[in-house]
N, C-alpha and C positions, 0 to 999 in steps of 0.2 A: 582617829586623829582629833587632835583640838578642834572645835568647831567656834567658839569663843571667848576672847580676856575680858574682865573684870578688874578694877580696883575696888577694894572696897575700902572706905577711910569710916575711921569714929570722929562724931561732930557731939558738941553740948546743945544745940540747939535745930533740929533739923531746918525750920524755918526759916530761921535770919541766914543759914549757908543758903537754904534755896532763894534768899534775894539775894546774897552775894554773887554764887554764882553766876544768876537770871540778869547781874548788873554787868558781869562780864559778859556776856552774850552766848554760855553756853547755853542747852535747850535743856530744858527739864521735862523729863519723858513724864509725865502724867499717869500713865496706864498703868507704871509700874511701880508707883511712888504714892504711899498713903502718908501719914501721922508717924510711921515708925521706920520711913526710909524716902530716900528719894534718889532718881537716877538722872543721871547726869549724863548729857551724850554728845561728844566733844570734836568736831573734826569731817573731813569729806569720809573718814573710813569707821564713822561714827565710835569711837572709842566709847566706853562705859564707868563713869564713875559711880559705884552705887555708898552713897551717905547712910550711915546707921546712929543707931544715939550711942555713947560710949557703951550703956551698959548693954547695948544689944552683942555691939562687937568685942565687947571683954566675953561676954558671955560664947559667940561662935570662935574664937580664937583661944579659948581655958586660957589666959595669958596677960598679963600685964598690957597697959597702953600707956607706950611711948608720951611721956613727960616733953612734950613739942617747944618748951619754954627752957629745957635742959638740951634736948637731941633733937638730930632730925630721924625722920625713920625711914623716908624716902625721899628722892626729889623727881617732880613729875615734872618734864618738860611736854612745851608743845611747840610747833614752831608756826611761825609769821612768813607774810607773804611778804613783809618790807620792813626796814628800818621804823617807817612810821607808825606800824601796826604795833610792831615794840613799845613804840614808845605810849600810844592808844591804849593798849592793854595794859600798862603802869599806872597810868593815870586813871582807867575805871577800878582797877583794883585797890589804890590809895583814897579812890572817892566812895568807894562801898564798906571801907572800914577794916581792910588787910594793910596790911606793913611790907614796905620795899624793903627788902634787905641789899637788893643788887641793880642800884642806880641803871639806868639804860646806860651801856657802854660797848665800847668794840672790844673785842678779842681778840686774839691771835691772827688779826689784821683780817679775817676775811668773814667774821663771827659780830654780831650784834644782838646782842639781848639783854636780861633784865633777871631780877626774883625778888618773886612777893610771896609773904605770906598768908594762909587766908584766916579767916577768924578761930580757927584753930590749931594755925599753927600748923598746919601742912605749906612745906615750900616747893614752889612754881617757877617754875626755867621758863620764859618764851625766849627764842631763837629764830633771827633771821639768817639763814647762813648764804653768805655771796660766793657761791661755787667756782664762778668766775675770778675768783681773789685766792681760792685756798692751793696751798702750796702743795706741788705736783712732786711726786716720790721720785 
């Protein structure tokens, strides 16, 4: 059985993502992260993003990378403990040098989040969801 997920994203610069991300307040695992990668660990059930340089991940994918300024090729959300934290996480994201695409707003009346992109163009959902608000089947 599966024992663990991974994302793995192509970045142009490993560095300036590992301050981007480090500004949002994911951890950057160190032990597993040199000059040609770095990991990223996101959440109380530690999720894993591992960053590669394009040409690492063209090269383990034999396959083109998604033109992020044309498509998206994923959207990774994560979710917030409060409206606030929505709104937190837009703000260090637009102060580290990513692009909001998706203003903090409500949803479907019971939904508040947000999406930014990060310096290369990977797009980011946070999601506070008010369980207490969402409409019962």
């Amino acid at each position: 059985m599966t024992k663990q997920f991974w994302i793995n994203l192509p970045v142009k610069d490993i560095h300036k993502s590992k301050e981007f991300y480090a500004k949002l307040g994911f951890t950057i695992n160190t032990r597993h992260g040199n000059h040609d990668q770095a990991q990223l660990i996101i959440g109380d059930h530690n999720a894993t993003v591992m960053l590669f340089p394009d040409s690492t991940f063209k090269n383990f994918t034999q396959h083109e990378i998604v033109d992020t300024k044309q498509a998206t090729e994923v959207l990774l959300s994560i979710d917030a403990e409060s409206r606030t934290e929505v709104d937190e996480m837009a703000k260090k994201a637009a102060e580290a040098g990513g692009t909001i695409f998706g203003e903090p707003a409500v949803s479907q009346g019971w939904m508040y989040g947000c999406g930014f992109s990060d310096l290369d163009g990977h797009r980011w959902n946070v999601l506070y969801m008010d369980l207490s608000k969402m409409p019962k089947e």
